[in-house]
N, CA, C and O atoms as a DFTB+ gen file, in Angstrom:
364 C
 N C O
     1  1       5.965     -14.300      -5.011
     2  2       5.891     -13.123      -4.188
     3  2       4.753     -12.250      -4.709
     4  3       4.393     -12.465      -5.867
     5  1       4.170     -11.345      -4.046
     6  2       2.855     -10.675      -4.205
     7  2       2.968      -9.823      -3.500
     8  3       3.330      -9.870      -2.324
     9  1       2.466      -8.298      -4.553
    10  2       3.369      -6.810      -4.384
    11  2       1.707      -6.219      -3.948
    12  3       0.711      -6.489      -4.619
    13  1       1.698      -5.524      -2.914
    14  2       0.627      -4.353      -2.782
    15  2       1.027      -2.872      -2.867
    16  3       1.658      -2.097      -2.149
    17  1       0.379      -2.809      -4.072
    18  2       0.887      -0.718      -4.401
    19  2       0.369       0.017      -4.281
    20  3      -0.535       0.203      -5.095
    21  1       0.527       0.784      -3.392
    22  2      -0.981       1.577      -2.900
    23  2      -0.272       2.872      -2.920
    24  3       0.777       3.033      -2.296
    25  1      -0.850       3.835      -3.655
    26  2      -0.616       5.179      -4.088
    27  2      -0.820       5.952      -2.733
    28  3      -1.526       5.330      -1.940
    29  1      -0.448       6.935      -2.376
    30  2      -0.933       7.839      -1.238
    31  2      -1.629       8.998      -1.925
    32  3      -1.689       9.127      -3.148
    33  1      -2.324      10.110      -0.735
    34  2      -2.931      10.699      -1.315
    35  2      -2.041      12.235      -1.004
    36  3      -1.543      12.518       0.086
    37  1      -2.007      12.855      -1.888
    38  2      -1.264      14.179      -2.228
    39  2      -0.802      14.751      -0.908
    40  3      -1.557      14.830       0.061
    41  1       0.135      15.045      -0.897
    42  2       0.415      16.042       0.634
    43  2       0.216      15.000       1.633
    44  3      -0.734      15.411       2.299
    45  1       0.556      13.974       2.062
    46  2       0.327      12.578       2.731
    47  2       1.418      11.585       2.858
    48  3       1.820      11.079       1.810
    49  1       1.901      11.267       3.856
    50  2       3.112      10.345       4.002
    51  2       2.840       9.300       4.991
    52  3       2.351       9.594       6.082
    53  1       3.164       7.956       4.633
    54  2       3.019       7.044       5.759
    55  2       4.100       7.269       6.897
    56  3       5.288       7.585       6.834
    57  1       3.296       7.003       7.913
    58  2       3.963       7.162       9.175
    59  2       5.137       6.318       9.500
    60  3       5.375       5.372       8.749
    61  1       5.970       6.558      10.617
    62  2       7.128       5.485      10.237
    63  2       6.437       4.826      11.642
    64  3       7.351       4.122      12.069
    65  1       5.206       4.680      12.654
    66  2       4.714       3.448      13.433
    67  2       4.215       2.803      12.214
    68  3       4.502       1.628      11.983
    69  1       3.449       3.533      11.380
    70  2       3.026       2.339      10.384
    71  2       3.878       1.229       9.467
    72  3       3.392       0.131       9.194
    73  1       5.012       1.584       9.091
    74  2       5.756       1.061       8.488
    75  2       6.303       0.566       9.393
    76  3       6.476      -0.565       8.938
    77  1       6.921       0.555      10.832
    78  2       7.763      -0.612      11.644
    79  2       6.251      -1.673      11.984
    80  3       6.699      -2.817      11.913
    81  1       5.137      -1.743      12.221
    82  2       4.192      -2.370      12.322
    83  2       3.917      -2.898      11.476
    84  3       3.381      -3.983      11.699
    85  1       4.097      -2.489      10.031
    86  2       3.866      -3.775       8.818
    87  2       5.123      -4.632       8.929
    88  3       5.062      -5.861       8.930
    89  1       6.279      -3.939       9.024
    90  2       7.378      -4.172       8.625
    91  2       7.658      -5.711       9.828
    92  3       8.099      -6.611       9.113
    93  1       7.547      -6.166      11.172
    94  2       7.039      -6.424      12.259
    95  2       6.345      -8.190      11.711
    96  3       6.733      -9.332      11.954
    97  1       5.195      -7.640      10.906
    98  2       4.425      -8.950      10.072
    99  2       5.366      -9.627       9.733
   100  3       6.451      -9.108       9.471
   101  1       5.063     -11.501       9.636
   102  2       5.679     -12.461       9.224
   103  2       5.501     -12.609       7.964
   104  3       6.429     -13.150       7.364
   105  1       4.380     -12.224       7.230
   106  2       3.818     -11.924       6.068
   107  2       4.633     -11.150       5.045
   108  3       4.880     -11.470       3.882
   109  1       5.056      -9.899       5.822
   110  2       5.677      -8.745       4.417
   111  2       7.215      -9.051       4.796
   112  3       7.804      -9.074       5.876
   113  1       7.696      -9.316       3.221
   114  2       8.749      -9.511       3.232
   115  2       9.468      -8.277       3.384
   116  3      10.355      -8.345       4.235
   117  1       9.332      -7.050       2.745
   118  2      10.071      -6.096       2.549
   119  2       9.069      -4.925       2.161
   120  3       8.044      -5.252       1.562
   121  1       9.308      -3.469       2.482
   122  2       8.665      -2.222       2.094
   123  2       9.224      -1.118       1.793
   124  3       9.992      -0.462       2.497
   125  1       8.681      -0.790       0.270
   126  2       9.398       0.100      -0.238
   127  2       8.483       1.540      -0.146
   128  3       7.280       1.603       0.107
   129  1       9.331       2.586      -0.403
   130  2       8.425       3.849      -0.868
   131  2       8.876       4.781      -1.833
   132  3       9.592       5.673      -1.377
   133  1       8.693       4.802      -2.797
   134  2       9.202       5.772      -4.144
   135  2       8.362       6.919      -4.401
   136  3       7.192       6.884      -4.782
   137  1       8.945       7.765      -4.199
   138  2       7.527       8.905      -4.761
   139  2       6.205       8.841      -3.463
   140  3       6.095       8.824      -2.237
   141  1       5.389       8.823      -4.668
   142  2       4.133       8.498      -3.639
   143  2       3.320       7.501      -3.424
   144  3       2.181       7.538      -2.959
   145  1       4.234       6.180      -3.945
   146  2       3.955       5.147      -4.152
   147  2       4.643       4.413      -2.548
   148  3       5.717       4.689      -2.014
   149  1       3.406       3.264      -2.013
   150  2       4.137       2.210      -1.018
   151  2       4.176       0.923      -1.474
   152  3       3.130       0.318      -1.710
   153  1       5.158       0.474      -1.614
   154  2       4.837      -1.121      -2.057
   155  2       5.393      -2.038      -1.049
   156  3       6.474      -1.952      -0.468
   157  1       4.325      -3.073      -0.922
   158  2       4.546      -4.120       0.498
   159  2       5.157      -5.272      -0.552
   160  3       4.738      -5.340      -1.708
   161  1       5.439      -5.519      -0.410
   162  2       6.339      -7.412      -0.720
   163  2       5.833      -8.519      -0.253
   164  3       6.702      -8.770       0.582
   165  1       5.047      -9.409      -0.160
   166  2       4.777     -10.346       0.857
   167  2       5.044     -11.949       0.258
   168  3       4.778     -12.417      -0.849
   169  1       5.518     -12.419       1.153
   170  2       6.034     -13.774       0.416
   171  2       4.924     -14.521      -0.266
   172  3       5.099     -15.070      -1.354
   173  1       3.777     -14.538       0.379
   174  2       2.692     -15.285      -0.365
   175  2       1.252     -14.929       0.230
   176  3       1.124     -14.194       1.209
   177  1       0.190     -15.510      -0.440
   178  2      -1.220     -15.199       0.225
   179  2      -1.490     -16.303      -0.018
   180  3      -1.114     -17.077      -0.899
   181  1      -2.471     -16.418       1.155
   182  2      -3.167     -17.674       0.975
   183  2      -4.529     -17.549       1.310
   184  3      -4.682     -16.346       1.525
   185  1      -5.668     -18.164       1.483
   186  2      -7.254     -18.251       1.206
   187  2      -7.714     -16.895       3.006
   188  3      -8.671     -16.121       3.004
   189  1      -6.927     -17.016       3.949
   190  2      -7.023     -16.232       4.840
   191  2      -7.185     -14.957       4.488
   192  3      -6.611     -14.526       3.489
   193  1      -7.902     -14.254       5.172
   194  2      -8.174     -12.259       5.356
   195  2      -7.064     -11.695       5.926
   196  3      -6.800     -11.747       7.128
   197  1      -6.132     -10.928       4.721
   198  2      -5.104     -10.325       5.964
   199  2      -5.290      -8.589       5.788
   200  3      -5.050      -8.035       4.716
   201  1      -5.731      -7.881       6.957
   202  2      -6.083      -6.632       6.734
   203  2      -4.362      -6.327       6.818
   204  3      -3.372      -6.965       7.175
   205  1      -4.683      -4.791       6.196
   206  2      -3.658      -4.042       6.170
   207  2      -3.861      -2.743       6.499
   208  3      -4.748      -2.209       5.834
   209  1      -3.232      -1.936       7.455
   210  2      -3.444      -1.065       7.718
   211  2      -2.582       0.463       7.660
   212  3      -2.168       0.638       8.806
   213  1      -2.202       1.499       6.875
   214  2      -1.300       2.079       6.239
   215  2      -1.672       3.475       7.603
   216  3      -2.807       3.934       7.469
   217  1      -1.010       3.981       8.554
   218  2      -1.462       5.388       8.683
   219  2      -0.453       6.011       8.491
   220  3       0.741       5.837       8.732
   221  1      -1.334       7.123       7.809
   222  2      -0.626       8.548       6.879
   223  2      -0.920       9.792       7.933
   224  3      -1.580      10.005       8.950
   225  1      -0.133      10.385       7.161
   226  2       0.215      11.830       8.788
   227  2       0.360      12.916       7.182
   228  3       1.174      12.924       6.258
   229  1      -0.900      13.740       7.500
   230  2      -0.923      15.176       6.387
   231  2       0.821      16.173       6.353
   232  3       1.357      16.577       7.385
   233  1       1.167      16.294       5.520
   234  2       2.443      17.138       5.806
   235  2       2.320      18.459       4.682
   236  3       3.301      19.195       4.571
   237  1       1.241      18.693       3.962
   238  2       0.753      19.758       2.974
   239  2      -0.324      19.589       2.709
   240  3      -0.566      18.522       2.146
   241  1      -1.472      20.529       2.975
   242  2      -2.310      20.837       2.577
   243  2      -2.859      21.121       1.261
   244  3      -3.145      22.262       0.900
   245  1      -3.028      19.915       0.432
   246  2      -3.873      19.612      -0.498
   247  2      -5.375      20.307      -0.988
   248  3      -5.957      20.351       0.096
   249  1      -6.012      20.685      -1.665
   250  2      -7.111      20.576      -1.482
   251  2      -7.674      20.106      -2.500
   252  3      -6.986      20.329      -3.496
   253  1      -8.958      19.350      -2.809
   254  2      -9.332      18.875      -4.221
   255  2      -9.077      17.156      -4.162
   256  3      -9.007      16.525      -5.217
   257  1      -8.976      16.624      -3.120
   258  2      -8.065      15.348      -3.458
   259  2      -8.411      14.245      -3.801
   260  3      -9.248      13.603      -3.167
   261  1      -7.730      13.739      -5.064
   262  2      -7.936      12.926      -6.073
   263  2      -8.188      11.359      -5.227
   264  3      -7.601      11.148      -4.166
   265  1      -9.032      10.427      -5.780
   266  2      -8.759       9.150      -5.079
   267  2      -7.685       8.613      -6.110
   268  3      -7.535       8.799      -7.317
   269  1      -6.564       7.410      -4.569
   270  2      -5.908       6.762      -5.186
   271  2      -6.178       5.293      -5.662
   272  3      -7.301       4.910      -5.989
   273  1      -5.175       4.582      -5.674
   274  2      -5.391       3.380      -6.254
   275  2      -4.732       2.307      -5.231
   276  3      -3.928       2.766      -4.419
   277  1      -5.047       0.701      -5.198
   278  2      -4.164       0.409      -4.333
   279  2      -4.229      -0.823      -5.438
   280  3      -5.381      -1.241      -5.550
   281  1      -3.472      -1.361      -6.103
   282  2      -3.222      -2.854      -6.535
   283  2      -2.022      -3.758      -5.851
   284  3      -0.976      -3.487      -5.262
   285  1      -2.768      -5.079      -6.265
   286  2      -2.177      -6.231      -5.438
   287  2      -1.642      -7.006      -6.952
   288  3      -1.936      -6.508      -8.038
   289  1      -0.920      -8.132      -6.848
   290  2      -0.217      -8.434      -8.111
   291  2       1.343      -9.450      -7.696
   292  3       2.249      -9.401      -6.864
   293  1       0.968     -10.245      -8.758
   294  2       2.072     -11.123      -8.844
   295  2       3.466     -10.888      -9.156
   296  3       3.738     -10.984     -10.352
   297  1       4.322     -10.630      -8.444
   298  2       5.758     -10.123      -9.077
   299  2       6.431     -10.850      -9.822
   300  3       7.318     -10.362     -10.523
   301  1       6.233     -11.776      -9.824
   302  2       6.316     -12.816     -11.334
   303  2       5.715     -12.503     -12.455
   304  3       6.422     -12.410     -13.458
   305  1       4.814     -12.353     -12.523
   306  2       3.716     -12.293     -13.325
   307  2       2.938     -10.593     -13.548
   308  3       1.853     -10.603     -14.128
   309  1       3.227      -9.875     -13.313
   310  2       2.816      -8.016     -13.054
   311  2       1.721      -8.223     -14.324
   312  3       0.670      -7.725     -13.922
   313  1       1.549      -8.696     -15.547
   314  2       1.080      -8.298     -16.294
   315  2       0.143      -9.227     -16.286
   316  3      -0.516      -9.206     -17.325
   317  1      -0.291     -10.318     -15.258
   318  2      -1.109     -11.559     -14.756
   319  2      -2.024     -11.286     -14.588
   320  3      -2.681     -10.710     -15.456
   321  1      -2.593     -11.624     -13.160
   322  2      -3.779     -11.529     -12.081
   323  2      -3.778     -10.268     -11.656
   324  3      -2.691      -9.893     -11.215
   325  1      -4.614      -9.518     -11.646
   326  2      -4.058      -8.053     -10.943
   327  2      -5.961      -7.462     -10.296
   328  3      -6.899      -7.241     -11.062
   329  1      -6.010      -7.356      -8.862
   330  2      -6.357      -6.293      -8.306
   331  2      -6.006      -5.229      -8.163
   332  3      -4.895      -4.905      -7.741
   333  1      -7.350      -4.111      -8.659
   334  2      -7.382      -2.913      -8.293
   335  2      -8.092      -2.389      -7.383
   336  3      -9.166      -2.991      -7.398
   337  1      -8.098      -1.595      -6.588
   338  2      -9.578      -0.788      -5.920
   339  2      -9.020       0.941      -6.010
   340  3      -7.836       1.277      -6.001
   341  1      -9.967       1.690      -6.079
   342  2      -9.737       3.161      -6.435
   343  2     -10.545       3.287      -4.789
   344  3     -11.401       2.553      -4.295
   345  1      -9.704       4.833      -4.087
   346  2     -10.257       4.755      -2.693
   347  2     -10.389       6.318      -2.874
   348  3      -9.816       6.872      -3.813
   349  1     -11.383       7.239      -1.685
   350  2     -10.874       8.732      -1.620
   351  2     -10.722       8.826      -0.530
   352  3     -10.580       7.698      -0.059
   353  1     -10.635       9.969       0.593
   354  2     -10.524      10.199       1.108
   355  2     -11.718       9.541       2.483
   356  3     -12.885       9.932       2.515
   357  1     -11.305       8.790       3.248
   358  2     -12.153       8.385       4.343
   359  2     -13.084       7.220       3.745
   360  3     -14.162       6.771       4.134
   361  1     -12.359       6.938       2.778
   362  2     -13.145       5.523       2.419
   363  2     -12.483       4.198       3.406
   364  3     -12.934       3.058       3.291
């Protein structure tokens, strides 16, 4: 299984079309959200491009805002193979 954790950005919540639309995929097994953390579940990847698309809806006005992080990662293995990418705002 192979976890995508993608931080949100301050004052920012994923939408719940976005989450029944991942959720929808044959791909993600399951989606969590803790904090300000989203984590997708997906049973496996394979050599294919699978975009992902998260939309967030502002619910506090932030200002200053930090970029987050999004890593991908083996849930077997967390301390394995691990992608990162750092994003900001409108990247």
């Amino acid at each position: 299984m192979v976890i995508i954790e993608v931080s949100l950005l301050s004052g920012f919540i994923m939408t719940s079309r976005s989450r029944m639309l991942l959720e929808n995929r044959t791909i993600v097994k399951k989606i969590e959200v803790k904090a300000n953390v989203v984590y997708i579940y997906l049973e496996k990847l394979n050599d294919e491009s699978q975009p992902f698309i998260l939309q967030l809806e502002q619910v506090i006005q932030v200002k200053n805002l930090k970029p987050v992080s999004i890593k991908i990662y083996d849930y077997y293995q967390p301390g394995g193979l691990q992608i990162s990418h750092s994003s900001g705002v409108g990247s």
